[in-house]
C-alpha positions as MATLAB code, in Angstrom:
seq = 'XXXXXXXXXXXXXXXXXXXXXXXXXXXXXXXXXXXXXXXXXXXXXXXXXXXXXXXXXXXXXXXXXXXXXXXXXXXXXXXXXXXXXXXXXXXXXXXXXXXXXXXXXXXXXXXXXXXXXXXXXXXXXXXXXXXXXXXXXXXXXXXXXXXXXXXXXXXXXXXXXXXXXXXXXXXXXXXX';
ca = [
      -6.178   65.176   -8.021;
      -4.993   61.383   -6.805;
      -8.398   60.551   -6.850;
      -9.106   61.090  -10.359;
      -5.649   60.095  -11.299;
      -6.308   56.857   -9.137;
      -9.655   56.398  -10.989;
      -8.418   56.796  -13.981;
      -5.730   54.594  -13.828;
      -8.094   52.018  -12.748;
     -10.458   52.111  -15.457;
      -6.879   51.567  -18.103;
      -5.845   48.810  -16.192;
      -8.797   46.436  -17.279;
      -8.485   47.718  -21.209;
      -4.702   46.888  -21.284;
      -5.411   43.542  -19.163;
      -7.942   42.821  -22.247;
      -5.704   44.169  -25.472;
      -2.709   42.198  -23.999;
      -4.898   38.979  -23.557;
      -6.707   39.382  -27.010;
      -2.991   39.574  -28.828;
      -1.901   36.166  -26.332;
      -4.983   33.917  -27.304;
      -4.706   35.483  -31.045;
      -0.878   33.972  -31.295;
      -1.582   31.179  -29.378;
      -4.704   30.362  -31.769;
      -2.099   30.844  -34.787;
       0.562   28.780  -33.228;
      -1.600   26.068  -32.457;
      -3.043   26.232  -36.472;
       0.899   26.574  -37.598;
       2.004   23.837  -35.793;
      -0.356   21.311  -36.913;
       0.139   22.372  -40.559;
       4.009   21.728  -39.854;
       2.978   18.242  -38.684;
       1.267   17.666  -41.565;
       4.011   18.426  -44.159;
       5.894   16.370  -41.938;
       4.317   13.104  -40.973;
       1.504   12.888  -44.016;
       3.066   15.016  -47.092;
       3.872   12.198  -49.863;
       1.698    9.559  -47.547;
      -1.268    7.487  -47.719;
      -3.531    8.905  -45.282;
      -3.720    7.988  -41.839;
      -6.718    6.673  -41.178;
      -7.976    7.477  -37.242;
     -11.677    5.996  -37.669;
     -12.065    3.689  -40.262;
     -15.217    5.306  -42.872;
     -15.102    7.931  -40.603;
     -12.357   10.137  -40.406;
      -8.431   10.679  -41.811;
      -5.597   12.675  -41.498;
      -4.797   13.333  -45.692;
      -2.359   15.847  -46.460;
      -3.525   18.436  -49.699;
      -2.197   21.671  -50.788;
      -4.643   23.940  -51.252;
      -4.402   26.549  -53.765;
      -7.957   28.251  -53.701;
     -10.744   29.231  -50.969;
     -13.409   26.890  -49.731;
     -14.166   24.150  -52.080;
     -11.568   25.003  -54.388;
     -12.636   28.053  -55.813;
     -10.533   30.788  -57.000;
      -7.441   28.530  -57.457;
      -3.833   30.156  -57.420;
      -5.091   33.536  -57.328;
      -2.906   34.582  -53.885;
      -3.853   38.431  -54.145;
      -7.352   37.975  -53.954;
      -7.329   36.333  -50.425;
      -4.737   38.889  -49.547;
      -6.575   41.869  -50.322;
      -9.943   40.289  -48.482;
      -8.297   39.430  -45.638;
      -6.729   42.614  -45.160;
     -10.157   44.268  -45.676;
     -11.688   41.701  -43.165;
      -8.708   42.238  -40.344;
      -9.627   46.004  -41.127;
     -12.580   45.546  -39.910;
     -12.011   43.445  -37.239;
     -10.038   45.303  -35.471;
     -11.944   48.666  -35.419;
     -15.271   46.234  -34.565;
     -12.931   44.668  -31.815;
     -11.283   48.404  -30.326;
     -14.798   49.298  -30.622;
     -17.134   46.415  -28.788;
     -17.665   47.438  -24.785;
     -15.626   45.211  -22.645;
     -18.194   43.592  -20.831;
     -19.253   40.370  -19.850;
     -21.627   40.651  -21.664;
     -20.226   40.779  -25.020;
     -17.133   37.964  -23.773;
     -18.531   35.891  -26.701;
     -18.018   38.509  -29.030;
     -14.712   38.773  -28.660;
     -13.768   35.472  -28.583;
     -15.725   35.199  -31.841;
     -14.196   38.003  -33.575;
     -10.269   36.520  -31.970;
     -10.983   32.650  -33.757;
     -12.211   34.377  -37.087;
      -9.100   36.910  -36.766;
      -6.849   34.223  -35.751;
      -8.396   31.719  -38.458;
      -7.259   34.533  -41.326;
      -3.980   34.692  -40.587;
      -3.324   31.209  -39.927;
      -4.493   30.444  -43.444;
      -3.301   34.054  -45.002;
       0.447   33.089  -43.401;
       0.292   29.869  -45.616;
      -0.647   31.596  -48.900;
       2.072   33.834  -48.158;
       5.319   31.612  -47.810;
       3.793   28.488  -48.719;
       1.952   29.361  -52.152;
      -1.426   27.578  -50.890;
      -3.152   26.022  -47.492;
      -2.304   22.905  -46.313;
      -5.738   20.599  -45.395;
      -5.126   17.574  -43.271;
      -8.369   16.438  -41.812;
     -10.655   14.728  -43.992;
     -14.046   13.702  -42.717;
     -14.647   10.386  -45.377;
     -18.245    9.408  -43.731;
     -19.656   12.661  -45.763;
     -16.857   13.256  -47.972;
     -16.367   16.680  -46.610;
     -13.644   18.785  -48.057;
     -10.252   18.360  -46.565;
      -9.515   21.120  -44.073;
      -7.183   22.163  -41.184;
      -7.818   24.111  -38.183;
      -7.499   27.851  -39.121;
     -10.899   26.022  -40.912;
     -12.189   24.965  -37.753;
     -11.868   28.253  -36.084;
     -13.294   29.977  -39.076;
     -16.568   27.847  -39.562;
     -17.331   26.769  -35.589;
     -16.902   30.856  -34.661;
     -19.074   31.900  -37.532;
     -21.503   29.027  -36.591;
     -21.450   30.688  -33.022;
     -21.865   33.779  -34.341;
     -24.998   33.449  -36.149;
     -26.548   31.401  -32.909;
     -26.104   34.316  -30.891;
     -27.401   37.035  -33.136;
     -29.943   34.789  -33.153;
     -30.688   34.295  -29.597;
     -28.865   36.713  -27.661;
     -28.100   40.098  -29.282;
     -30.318   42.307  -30.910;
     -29.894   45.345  -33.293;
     -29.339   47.958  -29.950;
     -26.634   45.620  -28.872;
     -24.396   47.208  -31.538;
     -24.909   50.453  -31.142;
     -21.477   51.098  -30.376;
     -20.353   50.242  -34.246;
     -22.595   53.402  -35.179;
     -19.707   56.427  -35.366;
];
């Protein structure tokens, strides 16, 4: 009987060492994305942009009131609704993915996308729109912020390694 409760208690002890470090990078990864946005009201909001590599690259604060590029202007409830959908999903992808080395990538993946959502979702919610700060001026990229960052560099990631490194068996475990 200690044996198996011994065991058992073993194998919980990894699973709760993982949940409880997911949720820490997750706020941590929000935090970081909040607190640069509040540095940007602060130091660039009704200023000419700060220019950190001349042709290069800015800091230029903008409200943004629609998705990427623009689209979908003011219309709040539409993120809402897909990024409830998508944390939805995350999370029963994320409760459901073997903790394993071998699928470490994975879940830091699916933890920038998650964290990425929110960060952004959280300023449509009390703010009204997303504030963009970093402006790229050598390709005149869209004006975008971290929550960004996370978003498009994990997605970039992601794609790589279902590219190279997982294949169709490797998500097996998403089948109910």
């Amino acid at each position: 009987m200690y044996w198996t409760l011994k065991n058992s208690m073993k194998k919980k002890q990894p699973c709760i060492t993982y949940i409880i470090t997911g949720i820490l990078i997750f706020l941590l990864l929000i935090g970081l994305d909040q607190w640069t946005k509040l540095l940007a009201v602060r130091h660039l909001k009704d200023q000419s942009p700060e220019i950190l590599i001349p042709g290069i690259l800015q800091l230029e604060y903008v409200e943004n009131r629609g998705a990427a590029f623009g689209i979908f202007q003011d219309r709040i409830w539409i993120f809402l609704l897909i990024a409830l959908l998508f944390l939805g999903a995350a999370f029963y992808v994320w409760t459901k993915m073997p903790k394993t080395k071998y699928y470490f990538p994975l879940h830091l993946i699916l933890l920038f996308l998650t964290g990425g959502a929110v960060g952004n979702g959280l300023d449509r919610i009390f703010r009204g729109y997303v504030v963009d700060f970093v402006y790229f001026s050598l390709i005149d990229f869209p004006v975008f912020n971290v929550a960004d960052i996370y978003v498009t560099v994990s997605a970039a990631v992601l794609i790589l390694l279902i590219l190279t490194k997982y294949r169709d068996d490797d998500f097996e475990f998403l089948k109910p």
